[in-house]
DSSP file (Angstrom, degrees, kcal/mol; ACC not computed):
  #  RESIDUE AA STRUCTURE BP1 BP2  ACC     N-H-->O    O-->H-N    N-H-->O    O-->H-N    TCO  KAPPA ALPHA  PHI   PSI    X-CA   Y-CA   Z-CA
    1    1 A X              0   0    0      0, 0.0     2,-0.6     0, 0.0   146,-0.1   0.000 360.0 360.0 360.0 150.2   75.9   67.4  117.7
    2    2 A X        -     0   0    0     77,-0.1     2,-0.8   131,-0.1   146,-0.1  -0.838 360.0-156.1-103.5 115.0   72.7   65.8  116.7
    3    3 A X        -     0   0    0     -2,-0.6     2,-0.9   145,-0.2    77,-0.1  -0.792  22.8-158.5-106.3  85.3   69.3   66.9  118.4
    4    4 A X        -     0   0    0     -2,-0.8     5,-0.3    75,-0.1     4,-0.2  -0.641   9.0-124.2 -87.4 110.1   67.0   63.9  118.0
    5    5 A X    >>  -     0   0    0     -2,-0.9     4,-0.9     3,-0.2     3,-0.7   0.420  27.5-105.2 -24.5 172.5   63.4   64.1  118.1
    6    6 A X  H >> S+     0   0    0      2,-0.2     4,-2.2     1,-0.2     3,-0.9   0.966 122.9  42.6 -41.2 -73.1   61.4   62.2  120.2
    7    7 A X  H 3> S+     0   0    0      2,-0.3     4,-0.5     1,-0.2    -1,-0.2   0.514 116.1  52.2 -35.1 -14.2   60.2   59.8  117.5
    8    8 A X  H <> S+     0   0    0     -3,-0.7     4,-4.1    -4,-0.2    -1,-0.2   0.780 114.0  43.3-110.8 -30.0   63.8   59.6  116.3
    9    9 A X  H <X S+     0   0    0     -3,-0.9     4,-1.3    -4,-0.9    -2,-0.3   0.861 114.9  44.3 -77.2 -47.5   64.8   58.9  119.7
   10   10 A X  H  X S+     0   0    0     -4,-2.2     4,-2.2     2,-0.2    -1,-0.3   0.843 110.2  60.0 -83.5 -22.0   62.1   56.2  120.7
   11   11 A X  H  X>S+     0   0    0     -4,-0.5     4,-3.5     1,-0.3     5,-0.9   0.934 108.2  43.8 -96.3 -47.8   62.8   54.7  117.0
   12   12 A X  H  X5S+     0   0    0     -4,-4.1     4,-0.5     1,-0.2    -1,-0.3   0.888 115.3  49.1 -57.1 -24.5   66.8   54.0  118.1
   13   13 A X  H  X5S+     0   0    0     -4,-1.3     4,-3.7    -5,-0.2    -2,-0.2   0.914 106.3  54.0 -75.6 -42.4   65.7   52.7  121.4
   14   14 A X  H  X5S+     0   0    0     -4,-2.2     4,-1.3     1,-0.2    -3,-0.2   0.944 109.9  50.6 -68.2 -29.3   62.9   50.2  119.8
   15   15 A X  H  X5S+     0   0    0     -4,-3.5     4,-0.9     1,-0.2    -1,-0.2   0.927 113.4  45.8 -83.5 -34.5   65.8   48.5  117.4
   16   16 A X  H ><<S+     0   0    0     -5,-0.9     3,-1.1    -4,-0.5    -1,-0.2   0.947  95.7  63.7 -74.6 -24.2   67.9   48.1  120.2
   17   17 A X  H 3< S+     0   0    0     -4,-3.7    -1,-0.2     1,-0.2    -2,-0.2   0.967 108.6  54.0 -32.5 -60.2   65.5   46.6  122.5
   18   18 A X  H 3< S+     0   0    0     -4,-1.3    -1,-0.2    -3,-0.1    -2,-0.2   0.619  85.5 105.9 -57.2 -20.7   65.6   43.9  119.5
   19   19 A X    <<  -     0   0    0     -3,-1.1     2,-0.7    -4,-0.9    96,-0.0  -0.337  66.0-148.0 -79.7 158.9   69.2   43.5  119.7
   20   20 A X     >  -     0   0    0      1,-0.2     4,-2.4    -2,-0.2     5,-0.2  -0.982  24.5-170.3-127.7  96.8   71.0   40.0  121.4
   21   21 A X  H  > S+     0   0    0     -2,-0.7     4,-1.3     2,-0.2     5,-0.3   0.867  80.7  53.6-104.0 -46.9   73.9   42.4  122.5
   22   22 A X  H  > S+     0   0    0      3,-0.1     4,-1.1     2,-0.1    44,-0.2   0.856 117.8  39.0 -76.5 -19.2   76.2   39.0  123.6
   23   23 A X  H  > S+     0   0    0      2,-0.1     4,-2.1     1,-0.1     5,-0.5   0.917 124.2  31.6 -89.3 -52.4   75.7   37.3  119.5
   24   24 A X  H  < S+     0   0    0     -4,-2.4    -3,-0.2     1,-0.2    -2,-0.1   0.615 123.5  48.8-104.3  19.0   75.8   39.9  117.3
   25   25 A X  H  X S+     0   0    0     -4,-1.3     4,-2.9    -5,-0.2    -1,-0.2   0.825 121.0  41.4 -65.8 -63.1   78.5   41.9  119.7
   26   26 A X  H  X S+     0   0    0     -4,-1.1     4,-0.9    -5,-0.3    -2,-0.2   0.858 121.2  42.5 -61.4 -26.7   80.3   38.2  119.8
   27   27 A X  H  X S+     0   0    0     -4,-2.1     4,-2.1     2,-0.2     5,-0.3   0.847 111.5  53.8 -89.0 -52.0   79.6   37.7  115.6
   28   28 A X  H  > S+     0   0    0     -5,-0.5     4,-2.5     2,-0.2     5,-0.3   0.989 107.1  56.0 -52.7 -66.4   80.6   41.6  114.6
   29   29 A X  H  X S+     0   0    0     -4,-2.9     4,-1.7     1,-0.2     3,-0.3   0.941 115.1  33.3 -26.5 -66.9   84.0   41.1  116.4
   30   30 A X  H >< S+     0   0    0     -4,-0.9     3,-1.2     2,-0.3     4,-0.2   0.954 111.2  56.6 -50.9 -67.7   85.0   38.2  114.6
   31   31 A X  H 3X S+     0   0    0     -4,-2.1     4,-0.9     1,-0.3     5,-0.2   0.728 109.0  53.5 -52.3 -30.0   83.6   39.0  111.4
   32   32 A X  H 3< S+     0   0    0     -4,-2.5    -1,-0.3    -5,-0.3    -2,-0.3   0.703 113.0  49.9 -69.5 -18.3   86.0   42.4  111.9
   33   33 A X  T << S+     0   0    0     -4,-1.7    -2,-0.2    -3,-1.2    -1,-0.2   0.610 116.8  35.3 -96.3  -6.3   88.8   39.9  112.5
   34   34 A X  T  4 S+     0   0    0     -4,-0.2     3,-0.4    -5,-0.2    -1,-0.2   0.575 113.7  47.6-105.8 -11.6   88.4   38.0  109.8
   35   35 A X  S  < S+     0   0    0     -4,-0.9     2,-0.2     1,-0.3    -2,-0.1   0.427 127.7  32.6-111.8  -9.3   87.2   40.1  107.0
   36   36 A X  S >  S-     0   0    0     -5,-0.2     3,-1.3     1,-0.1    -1,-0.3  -0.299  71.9-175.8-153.4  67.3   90.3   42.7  107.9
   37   37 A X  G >  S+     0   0    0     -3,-0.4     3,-3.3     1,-0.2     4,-0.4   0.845  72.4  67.9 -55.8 -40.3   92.8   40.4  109.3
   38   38 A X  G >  S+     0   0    0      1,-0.3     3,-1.5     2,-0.2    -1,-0.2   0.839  84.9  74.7 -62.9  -5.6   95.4   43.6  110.3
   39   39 A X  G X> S+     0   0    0     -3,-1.3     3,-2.1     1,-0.2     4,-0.5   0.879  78.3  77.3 -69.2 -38.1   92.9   44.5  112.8
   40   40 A X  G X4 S+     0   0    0     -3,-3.3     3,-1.4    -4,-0.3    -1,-0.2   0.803  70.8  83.0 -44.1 -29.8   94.3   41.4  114.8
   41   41 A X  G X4 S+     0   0    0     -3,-1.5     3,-0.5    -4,-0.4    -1,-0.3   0.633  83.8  51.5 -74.1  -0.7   97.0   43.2  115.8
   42   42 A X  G <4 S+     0   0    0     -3,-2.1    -1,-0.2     1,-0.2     3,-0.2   0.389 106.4  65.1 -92.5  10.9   95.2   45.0  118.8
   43   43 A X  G <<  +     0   0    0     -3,-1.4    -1,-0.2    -4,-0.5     3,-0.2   0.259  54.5 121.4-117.4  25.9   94.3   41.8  119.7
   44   44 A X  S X  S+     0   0    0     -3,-0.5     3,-0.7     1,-0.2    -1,-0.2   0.806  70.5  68.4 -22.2 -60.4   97.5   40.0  120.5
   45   45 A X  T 3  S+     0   0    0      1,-0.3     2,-1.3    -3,-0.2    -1,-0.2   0.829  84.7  83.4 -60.5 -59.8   96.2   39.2  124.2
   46   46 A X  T 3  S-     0   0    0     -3,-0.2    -1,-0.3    -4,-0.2    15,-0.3   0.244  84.1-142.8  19.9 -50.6   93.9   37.1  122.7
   47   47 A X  S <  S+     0   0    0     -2,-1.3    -1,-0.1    -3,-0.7    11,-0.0  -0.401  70.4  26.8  58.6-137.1   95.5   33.9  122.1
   48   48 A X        +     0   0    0     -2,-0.1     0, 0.0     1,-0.1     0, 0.0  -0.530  46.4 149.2 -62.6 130.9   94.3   31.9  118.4
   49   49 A X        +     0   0    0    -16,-0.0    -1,-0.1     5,-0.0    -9,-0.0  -0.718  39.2 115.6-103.2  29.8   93.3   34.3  116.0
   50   50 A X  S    S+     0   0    0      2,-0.0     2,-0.1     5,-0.0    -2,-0.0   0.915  79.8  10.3 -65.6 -45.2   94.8   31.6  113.0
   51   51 A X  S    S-     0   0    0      1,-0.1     4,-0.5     0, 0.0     5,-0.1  -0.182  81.3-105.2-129.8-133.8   91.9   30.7  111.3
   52   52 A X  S  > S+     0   0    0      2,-0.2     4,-2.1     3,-0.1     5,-0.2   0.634 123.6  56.2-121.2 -30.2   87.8   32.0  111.2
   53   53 A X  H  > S+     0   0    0      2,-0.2     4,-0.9     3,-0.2     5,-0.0   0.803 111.0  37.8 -70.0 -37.9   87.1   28.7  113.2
   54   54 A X  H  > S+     0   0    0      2,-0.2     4,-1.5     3,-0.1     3,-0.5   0.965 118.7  50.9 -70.4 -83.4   89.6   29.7  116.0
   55   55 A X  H >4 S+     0   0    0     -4,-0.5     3,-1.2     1,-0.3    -2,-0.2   0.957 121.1  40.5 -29.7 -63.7   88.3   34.1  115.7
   56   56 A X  H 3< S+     0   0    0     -4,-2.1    -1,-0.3     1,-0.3    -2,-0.2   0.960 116.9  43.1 -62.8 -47.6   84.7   32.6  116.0
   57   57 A X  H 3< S+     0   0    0     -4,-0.9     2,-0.6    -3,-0.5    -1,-0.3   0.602  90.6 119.1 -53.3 -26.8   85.4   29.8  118.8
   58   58 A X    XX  -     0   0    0     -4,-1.5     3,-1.4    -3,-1.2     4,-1.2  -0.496  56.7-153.0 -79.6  81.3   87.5   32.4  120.6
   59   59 A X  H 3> S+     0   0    0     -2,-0.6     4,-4.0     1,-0.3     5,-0.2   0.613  94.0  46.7 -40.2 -57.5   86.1   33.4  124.3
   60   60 A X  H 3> S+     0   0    0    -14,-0.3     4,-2.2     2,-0.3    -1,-0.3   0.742  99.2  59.9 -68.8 -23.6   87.5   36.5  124.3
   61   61 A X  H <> S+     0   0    0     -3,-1.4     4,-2.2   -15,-0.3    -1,-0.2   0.893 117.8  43.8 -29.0 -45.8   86.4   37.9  120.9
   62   62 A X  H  X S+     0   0    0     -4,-1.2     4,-1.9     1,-0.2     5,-0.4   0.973 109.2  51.9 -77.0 -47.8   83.0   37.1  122.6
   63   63 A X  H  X S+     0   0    0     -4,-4.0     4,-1.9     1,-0.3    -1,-0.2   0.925 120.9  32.4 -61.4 -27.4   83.7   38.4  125.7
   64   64 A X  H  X S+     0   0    0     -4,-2.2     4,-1.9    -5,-0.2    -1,-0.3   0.849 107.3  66.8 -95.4  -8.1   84.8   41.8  124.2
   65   65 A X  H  X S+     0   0    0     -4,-2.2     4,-2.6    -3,-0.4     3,-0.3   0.965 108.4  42.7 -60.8 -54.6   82.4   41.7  121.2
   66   66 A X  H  X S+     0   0    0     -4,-1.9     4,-4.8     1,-0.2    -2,-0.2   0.960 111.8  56.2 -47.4 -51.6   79.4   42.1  124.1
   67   67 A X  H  X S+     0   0    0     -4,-1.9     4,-3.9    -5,-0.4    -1,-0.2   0.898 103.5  46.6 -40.3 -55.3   81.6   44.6  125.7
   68   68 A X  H  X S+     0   0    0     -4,-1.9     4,-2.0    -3,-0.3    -2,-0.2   0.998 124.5  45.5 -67.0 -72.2   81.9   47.1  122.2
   69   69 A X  H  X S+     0   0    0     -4,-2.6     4,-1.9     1,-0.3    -1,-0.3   0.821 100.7  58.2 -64.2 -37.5   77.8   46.3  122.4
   70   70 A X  H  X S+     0   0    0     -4,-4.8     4,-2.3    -5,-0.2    -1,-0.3   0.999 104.8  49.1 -45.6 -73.8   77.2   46.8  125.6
   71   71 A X  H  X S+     0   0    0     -4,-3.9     4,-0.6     1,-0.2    -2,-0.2   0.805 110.1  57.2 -38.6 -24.7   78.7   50.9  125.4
   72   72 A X  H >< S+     0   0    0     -4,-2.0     3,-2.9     2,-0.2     4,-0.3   0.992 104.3  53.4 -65.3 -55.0   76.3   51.2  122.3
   73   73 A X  H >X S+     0   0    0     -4,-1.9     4,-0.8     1,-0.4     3,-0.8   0.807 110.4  42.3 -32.8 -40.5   73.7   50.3  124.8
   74   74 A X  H 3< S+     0   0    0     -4,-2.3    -1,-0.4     1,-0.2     3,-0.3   0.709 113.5  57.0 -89.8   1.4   74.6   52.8  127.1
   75   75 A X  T << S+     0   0    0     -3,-2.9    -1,-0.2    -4,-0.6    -2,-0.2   0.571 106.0  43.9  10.0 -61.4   74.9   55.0  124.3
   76   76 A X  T <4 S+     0   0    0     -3,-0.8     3,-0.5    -4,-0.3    -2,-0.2   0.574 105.2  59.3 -94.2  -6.1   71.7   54.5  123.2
   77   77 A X  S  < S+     0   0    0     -4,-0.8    -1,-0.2    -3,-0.3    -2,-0.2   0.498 118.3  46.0-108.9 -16.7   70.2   54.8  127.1
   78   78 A X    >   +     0   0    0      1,-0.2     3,-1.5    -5,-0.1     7,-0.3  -0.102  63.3 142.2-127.7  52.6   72.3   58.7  126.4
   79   79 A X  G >   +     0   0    0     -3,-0.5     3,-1.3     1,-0.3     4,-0.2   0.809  67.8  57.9 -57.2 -36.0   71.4   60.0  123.3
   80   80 A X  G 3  S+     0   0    0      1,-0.3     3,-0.3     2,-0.1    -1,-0.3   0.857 120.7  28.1 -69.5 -28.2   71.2   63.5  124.4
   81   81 A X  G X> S+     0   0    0     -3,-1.5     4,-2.2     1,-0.2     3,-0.5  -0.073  76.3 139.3-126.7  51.2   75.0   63.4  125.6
   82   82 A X  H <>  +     0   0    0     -3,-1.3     4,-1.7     2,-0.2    -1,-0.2   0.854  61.6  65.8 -54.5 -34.5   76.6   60.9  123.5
   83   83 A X  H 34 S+     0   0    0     -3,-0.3     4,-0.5     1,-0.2    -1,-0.2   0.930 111.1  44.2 -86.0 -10.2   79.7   62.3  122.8
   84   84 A X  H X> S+     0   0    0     -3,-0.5     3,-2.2     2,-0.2     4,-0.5   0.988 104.6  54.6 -43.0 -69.6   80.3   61.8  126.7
   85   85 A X  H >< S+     0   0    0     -4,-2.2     3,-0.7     1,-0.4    -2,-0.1   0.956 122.1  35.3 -65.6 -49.3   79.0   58.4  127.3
   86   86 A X  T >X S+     0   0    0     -4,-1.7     4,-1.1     1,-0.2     3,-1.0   0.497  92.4 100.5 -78.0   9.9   81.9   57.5  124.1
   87   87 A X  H <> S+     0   0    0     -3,-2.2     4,-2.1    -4,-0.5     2,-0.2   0.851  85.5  35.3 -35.5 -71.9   84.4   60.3  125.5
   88   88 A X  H << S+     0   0    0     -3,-0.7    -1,-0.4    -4,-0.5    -2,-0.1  -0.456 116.0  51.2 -89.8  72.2   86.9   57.6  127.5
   89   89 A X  H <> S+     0   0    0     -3,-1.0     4,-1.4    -2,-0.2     5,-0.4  -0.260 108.0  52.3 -91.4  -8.1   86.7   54.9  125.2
   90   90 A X  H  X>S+     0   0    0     -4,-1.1     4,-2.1     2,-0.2     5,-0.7   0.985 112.3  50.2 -50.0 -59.4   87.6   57.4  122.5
   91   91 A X  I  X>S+     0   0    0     -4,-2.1     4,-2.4     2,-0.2     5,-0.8   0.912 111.0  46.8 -15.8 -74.4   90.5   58.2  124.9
   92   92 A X  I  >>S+     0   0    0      1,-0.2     5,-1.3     3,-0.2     4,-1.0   0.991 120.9  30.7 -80.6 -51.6   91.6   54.6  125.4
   93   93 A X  I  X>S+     0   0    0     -4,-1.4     6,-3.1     1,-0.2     4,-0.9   0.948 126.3  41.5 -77.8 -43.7   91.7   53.3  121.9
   94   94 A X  I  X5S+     0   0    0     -4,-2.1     4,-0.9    -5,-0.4    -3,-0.2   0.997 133.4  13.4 -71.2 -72.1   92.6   56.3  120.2
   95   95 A X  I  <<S+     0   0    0     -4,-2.4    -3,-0.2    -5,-0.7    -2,-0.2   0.585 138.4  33.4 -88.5 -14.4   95.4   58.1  122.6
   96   96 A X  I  <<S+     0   0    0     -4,-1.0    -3,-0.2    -5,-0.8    -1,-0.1   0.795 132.9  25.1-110.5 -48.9   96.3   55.0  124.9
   97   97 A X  I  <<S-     0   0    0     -5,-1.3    -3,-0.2    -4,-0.9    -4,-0.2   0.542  95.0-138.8-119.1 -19.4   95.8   51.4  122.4
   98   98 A X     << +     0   0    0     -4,-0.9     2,-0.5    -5,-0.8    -4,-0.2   0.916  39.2 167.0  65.1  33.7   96.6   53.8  119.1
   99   99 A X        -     0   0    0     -6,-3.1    -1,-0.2    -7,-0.4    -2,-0.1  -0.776  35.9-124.2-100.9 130.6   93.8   51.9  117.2
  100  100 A X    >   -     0   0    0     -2,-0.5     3,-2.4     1,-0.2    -1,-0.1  -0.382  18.4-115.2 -81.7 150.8   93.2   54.2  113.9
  101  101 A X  T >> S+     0   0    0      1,-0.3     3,-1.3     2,-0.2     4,-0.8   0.487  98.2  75.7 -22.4 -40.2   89.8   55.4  113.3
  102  102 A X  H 3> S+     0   0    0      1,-0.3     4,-1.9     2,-0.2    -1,-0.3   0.565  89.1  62.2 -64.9 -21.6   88.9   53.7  110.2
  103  103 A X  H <> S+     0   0    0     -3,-2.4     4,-0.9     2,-0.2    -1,-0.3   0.615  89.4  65.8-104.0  17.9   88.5   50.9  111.8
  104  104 A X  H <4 S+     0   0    0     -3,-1.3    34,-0.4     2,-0.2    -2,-0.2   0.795 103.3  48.3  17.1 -86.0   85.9   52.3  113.8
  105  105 A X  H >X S+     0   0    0     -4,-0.8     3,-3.0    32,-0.3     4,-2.0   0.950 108.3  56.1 -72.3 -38.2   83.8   52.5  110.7
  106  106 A X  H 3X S+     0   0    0     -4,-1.9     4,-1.9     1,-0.3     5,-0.3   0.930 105.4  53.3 -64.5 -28.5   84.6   48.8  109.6
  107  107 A X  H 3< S+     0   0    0     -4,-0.9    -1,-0.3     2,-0.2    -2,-0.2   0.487 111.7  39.9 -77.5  -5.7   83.4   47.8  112.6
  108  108 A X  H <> S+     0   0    0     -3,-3.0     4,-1.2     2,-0.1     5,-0.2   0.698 107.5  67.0-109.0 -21.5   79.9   49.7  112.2
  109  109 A X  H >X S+     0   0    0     -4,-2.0     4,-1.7     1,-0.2     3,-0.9   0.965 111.8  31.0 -62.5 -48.8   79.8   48.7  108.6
  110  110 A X  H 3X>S+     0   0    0     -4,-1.9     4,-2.7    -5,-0.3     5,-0.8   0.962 109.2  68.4 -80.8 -20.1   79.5   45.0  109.6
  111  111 A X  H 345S+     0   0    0     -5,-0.3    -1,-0.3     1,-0.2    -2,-0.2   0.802  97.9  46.6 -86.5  15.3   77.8   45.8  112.3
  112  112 A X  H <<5S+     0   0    0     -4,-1.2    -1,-0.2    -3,-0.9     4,-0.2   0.751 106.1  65.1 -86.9 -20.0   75.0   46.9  110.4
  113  113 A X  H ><5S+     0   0    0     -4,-1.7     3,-2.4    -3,-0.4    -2,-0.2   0.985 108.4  39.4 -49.6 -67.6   75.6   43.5  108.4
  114  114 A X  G ><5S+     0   0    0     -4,-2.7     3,-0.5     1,-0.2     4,-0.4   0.756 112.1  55.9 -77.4  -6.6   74.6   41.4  111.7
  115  115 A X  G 3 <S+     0   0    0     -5,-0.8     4,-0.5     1,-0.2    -1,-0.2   0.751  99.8  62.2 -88.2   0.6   72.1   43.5  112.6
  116  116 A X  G <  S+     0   0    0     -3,-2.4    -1,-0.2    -4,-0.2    -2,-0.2   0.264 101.4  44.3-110.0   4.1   70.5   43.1  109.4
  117  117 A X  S <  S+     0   0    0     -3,-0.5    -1,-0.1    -4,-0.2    -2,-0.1   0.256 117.3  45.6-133.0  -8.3   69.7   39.4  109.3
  118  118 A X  S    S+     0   0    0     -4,-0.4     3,-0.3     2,-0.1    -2,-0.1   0.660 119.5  40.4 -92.9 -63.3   68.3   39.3  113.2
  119  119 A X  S >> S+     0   0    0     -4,-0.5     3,-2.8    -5,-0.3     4,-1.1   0.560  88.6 149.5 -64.0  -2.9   66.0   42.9  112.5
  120  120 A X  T 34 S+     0   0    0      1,-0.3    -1,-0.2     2,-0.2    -2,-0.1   0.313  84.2  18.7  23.7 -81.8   65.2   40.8  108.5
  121  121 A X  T 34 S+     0   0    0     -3,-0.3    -1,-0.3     1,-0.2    -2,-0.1   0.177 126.0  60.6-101.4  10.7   61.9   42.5  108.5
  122  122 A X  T <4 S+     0   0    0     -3,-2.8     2,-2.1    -4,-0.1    -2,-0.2   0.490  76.9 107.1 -61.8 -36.5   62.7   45.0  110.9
  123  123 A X     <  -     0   0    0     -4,-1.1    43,-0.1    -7,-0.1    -3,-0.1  -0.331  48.5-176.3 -87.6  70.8   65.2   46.3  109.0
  124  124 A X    >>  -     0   0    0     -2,-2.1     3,-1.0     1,-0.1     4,-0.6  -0.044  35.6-117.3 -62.6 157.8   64.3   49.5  107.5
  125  125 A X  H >> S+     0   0    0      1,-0.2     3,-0.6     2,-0.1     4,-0.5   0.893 113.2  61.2 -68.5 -17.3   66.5   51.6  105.1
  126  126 A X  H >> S+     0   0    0      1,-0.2     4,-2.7     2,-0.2     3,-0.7   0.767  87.5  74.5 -68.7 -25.5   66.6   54.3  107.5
  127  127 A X  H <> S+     0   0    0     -3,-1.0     4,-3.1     1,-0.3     5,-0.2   0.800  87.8  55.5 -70.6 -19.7   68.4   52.3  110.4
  128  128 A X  H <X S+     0   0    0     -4,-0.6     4,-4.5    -3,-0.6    -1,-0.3   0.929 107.3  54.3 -70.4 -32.9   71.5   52.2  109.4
  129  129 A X  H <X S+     0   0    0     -3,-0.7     4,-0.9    -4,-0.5     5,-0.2   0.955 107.5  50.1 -27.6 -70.2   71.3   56.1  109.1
  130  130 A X  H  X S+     0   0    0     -4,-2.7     4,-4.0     1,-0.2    -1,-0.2   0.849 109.3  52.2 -69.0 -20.9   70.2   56.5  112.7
  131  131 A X  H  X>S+     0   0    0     -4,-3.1     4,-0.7     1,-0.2     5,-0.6   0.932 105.1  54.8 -78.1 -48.3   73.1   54.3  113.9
  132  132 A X  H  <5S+     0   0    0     -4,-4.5    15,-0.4    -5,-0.2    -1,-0.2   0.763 109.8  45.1 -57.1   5.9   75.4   56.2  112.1
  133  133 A X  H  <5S+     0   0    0     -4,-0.9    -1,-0.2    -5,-0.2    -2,-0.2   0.823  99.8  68.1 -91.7 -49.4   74.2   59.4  113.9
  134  134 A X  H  <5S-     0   0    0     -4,-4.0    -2,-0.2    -3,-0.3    -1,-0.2   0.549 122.5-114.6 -58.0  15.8   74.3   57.5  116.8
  135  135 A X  T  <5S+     0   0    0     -4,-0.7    10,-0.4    10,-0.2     3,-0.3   0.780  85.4 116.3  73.2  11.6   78.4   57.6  116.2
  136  136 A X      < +     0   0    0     -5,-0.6     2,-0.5     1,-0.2     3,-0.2   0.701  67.9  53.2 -90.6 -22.2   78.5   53.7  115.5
  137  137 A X  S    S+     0   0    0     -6,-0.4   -32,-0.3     8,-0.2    -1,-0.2  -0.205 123.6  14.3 -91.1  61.4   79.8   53.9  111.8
  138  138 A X        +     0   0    0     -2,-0.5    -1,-0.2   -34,-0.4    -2,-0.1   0.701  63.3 179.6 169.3  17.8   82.6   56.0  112.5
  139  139 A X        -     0   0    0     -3,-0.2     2,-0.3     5,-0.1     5,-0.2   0.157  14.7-161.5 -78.4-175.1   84.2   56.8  115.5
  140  140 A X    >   -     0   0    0      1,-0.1     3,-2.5   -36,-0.1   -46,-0.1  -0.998  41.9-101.0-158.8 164.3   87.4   59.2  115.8
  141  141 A X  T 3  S+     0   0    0     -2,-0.3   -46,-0.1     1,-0.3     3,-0.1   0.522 124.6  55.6 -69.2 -13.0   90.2   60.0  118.2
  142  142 A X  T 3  S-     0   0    0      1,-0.6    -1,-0.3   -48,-0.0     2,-0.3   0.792 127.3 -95.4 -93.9 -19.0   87.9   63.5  119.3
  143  143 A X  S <  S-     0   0    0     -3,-2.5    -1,-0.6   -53,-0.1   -56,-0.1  -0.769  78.3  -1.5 157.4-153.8   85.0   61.0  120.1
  144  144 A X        -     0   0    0     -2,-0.3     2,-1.0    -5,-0.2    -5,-0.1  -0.064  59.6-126.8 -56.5 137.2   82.1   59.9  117.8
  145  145 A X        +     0   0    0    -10,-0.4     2,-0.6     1,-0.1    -8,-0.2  -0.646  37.9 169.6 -84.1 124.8   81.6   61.0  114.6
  146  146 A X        -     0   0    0     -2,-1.0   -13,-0.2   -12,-0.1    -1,-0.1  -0.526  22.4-146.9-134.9  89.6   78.0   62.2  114.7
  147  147 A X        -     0   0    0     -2,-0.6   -12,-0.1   -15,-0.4     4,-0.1  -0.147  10.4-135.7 -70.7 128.8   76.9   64.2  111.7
  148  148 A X  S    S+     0   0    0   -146,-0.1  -145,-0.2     2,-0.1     2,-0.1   0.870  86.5  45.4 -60.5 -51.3   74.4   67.1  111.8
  149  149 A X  S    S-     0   0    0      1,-0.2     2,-0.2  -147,-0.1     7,-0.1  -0.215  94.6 -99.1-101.4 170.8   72.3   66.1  108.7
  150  150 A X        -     0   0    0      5,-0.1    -1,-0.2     1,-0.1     7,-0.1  -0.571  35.4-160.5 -93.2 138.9   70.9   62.6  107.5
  151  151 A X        +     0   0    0     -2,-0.2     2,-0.2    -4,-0.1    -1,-0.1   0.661  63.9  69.3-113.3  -5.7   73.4   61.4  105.0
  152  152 A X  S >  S-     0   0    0      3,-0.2     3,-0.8   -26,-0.1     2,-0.3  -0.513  86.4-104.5 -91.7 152.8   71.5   59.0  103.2
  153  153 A X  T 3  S+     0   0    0      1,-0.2    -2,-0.0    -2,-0.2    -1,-0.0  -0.838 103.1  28.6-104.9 152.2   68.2   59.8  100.6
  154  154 A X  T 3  S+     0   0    0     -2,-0.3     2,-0.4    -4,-0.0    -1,-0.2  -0.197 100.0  82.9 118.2 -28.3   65.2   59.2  101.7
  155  155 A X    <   +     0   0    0     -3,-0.8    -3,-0.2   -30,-0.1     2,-0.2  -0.525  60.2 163.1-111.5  78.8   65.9   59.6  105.3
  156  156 A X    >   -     0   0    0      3,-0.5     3,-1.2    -2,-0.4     5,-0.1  -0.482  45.1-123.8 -75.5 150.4   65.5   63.7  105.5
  157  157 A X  T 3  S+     0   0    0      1,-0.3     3,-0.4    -2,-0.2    -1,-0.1   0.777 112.0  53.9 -73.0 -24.6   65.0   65.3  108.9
  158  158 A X  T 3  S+     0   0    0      1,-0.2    -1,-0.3     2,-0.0    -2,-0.0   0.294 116.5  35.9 -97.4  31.8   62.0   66.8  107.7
  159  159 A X  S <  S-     0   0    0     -3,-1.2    -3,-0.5     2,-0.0    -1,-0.2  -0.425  88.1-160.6-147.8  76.6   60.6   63.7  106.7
  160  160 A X        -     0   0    0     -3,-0.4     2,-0.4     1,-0.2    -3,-0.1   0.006  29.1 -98.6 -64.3 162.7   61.6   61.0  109.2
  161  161 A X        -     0   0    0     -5,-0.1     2,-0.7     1,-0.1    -1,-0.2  -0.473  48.0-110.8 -79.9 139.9   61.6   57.5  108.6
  162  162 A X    >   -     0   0    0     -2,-0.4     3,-0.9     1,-0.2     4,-0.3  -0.673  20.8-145.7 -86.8 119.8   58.6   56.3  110.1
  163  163 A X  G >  S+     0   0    0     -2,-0.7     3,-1.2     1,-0.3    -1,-0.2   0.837  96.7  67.5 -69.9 -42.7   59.1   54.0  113.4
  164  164 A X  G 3  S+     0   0    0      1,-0.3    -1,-0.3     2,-0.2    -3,-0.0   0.720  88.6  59.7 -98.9  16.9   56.4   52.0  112.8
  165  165 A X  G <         0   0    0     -3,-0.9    -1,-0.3     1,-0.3    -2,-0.2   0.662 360.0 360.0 -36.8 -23.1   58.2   50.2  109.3
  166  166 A X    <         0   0    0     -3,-1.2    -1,-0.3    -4,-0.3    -2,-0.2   0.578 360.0 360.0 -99.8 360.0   60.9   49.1  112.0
């Protein structure tokens, strides 16, 4: 489990303050449905999923895109016991909906894509790092993956990325 500083802690809270949880929730979805069409299949219930114009247009892609962004939120409001707050939805999509992990991580790899064109000059190399400690690149069927060490260079624990870049 990942013990995050104060600074490391106030620095995930300030990029998410910035985030517009119902677009780039509604915009991540889609873009996962389009860019990795077999992913459609947990989405039957849906209705059209045909084309990128249909995936984008689609109420519920939005409605559930917010959703998947909303739990980061609360997530990010329980850093100290994250792999609780993600505990049951690990549950239901892993053991209940059978959706494999990997796409987990395709779904934090873009969403550091849309997060990266709202946060422009915001958008330090370190944040994609802290979400993936925050379990968002990555999740798996035991909960979140949330990796002890910084995996990326530049963002060492004994040299933290500096908050106020972001």
């Amino acid at each position: 489990m990942v013990h995050w500083s104060a600074e490391e802690k106030q620095l995930i809270a300030t990029i998410w303050g910035k985030v517009n949880v119902e677009e780039c929730g509604a915009e991540a979805l889609a873009r996962l449905l389009i860019v990795y069409p077999w992913t459609q299949r947990f989405f039957s219930s849906f209705g059209n999923l045909s084309s990128p114009t249909a995936i984008i247009g689609n109420p519920k892609v939005r409605a559930h895109g917010k959703k998947v962004l909303t739990s980061f939120g609360e997530a990010v409001k329980n850093l100290d016991n994250i792999k609780t707050t993600f505990s049951k939805l690990s549950e239901l999509h892993c053991e209940k909906l059978h959706v494999d992990p990997e796409n987990f991580r395709l779904l934090g790899d873009i969403l550091i894509i849309v997060l990266a064109f709202p946060l422009h000059q915001g958008f330090h190399p370190c944040l994609p790092v802290r979400l993936a400690e925050a379990g968002w690149c990555g999740g798996s069927c035991s909960g979140p993956q949330v990796p002890t060490e910084h995996p990326g260079p530049g963002c060492v624990r004994k040299s933290p990325c500096n908050p106020q870049h972001l």
